[in-house]
C-alpha positions as CSV (number, residue, x, y, z in Angstrom):
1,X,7.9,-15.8,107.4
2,X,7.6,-19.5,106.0
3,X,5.2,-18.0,103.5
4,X,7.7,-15.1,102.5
5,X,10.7,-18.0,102.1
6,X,8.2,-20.3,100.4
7,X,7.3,-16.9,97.9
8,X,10.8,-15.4,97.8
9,X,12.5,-18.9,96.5
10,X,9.0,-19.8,93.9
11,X,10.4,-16.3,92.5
12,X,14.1,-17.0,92.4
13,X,14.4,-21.1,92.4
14,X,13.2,-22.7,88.7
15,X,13.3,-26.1,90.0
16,X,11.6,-25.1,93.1
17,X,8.7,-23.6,91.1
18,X,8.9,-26.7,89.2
19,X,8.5,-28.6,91.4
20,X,5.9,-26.7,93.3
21,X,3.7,-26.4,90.4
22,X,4.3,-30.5,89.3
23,X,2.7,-30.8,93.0
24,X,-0.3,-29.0,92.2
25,X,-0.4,-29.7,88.7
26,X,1.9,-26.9,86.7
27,X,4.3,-29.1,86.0
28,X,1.8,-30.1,82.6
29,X,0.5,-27.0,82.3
30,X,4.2,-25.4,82.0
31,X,5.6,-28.2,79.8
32,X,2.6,-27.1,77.6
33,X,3.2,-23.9,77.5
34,X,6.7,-24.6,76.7
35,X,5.5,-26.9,73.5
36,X,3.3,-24.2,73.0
37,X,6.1,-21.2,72.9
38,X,8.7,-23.9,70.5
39,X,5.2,-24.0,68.3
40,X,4.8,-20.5,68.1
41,X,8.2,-20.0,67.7
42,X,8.4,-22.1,65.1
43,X,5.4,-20.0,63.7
44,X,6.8,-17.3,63.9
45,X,10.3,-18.4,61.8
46,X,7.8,-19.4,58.9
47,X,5.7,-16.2,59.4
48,X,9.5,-14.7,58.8
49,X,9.9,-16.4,55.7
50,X,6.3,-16.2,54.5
51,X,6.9,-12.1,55.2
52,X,10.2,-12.8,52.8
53,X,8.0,-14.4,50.3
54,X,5.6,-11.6,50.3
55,X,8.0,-8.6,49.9
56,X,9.6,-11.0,47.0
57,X,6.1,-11.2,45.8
58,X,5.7,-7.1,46.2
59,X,8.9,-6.5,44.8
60,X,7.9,-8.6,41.5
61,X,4.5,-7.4,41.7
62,X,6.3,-3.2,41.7
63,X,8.4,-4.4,38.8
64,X,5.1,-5.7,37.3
65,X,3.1,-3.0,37.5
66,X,6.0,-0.8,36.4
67,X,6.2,-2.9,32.9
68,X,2.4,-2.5,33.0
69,X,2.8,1.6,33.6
70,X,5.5,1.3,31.2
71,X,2.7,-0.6,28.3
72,X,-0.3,1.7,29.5
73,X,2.3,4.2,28.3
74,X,3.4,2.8,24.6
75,X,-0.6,1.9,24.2
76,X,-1.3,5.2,24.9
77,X,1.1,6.9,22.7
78,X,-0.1,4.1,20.0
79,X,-3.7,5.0,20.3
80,X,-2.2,8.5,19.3
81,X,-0.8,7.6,16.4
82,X,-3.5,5.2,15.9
83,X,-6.0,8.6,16.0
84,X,-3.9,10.6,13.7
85,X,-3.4,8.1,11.2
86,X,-7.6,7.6,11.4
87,X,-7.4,11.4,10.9
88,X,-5.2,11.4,8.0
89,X,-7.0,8.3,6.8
90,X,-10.5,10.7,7.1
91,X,-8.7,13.7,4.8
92,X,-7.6,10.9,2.3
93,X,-11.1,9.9,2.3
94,X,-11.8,13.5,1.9
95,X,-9.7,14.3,-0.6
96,X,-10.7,11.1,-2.7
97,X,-14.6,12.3,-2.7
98,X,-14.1,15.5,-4.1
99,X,-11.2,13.9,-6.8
100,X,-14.2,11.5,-7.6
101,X,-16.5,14.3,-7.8
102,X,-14.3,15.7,-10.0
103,X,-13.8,12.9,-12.0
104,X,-17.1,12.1,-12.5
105,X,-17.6,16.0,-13.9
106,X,-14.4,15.2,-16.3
107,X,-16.5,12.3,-18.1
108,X,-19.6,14.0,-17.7
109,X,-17.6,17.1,-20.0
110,X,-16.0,14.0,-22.2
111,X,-19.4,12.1,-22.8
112,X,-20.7,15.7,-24.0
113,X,-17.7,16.3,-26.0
114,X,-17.9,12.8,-27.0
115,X,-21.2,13.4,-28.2
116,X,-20.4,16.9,-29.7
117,X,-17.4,14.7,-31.5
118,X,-20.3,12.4,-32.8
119,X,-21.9,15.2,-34.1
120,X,-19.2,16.9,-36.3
121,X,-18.2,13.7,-37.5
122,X,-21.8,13.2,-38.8
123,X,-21.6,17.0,-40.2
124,X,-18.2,16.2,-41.6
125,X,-19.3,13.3,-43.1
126,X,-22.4,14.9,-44.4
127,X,-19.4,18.0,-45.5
128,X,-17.7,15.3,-47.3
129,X,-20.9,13.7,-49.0
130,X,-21.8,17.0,-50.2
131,X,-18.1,17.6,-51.6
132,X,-18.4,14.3,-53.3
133,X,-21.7,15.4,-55.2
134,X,-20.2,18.6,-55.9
135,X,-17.3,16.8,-57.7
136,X,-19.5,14.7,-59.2
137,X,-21.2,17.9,-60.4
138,X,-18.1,19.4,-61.6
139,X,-17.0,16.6,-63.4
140,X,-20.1,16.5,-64.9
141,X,-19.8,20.1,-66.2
142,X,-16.3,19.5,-67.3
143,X,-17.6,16.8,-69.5
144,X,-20.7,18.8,-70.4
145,X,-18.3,21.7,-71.0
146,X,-15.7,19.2,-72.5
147,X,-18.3,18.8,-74.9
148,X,-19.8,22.3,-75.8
149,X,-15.9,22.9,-76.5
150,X,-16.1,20.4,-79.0
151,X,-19.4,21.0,-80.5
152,X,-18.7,24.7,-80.8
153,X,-15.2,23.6,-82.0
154,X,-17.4,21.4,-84.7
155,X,-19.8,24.2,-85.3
156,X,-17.2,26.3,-86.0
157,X,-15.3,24.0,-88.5
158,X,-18.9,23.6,-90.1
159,X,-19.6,27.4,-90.2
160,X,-16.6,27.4,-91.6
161,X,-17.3,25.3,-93.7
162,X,-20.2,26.4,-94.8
163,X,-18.9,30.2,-94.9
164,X,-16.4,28.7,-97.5
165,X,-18.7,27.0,-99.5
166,X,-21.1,30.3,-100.2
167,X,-18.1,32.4,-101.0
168,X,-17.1,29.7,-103.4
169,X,-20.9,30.2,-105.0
170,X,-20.5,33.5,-104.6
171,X,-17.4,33.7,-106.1
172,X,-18.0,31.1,-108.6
């Protein structure tokens, strides 16, 4: 029955269990463990606040990767545009080969008619040379003719002349 007192007040009576175990060396053991439960306490209170550090931390870390989502986003629709405008950019190039191939068959048309030009300016100069000499000629004959007109004008006077003096023998 001792033993069931002895039991019955280690379970009920702190300071009998105290002093119990300080007899057969709790009474270390259990101051300890009590240093060891203020420690762990203590751990967890900073666990607590290291566990409000990290949702902080997720919380930023959500808003960052919703900026980033949000970026991904505007880059994507940039690299959009960015392709169109390369595709526009390819039909300008396009279009400005076949305006060069077009322009380059516009002076290879003007360097003939350029040439064709160089050509009827040599025939109308040639036209023009010939038009000289044939004025040259005319004037020529004018003067030739210019001339007959004036000799046959003088022959006339003469025959004349001449017509008048044989009727005057004859008549004389």
């Amino acid at each position: 029955m001792l033993k069931e007192q002895i039991l019955d007040l280690l379970e009920k009576d702190r300071e009998f269990r105290y002093a119990v175990a300080g007899l057969i060396g709790m009474q270390e053991i259990l101051q300890r463990l009590d240093r060891h439960e203020e420690t762990m306490q203590k751990m967890l209170e900073r666990l607590d606040r290291h566990e409000e550090t990290m949702q902080k931390m997720l919380e930023r870390l959500d808003r960052h990767e919703e900026t980033i989502q949000k970026i991904l986003e505007r880059l994507e629709r940039h690299e959009e545009t960015m392709q169109k405008m390369l595709e526009r950019l390819d039909r300008h190039e396009e279009t400005l080969q076949k305006i060069l191939e077009r322009l380059d068959r516009h002076e290879e048309t003007m360097q003939k008619m350029l040439e064709r030009l160089d050509r009827h300016e040599e025939a109308i100069k040639g036209l023009w040379e010939n038009q000289n000499r044939l004025w040259e000629e005319v004037k020529a004959l004018r003067e030739n003719q210019e001339k007959l007109w004036q000799s046959q004008e003088e022959l006339r006077r003469e025959m004349n002349l001449g017509f008048r003096r044989f009727e005057d023998r004859l008549t004389t």
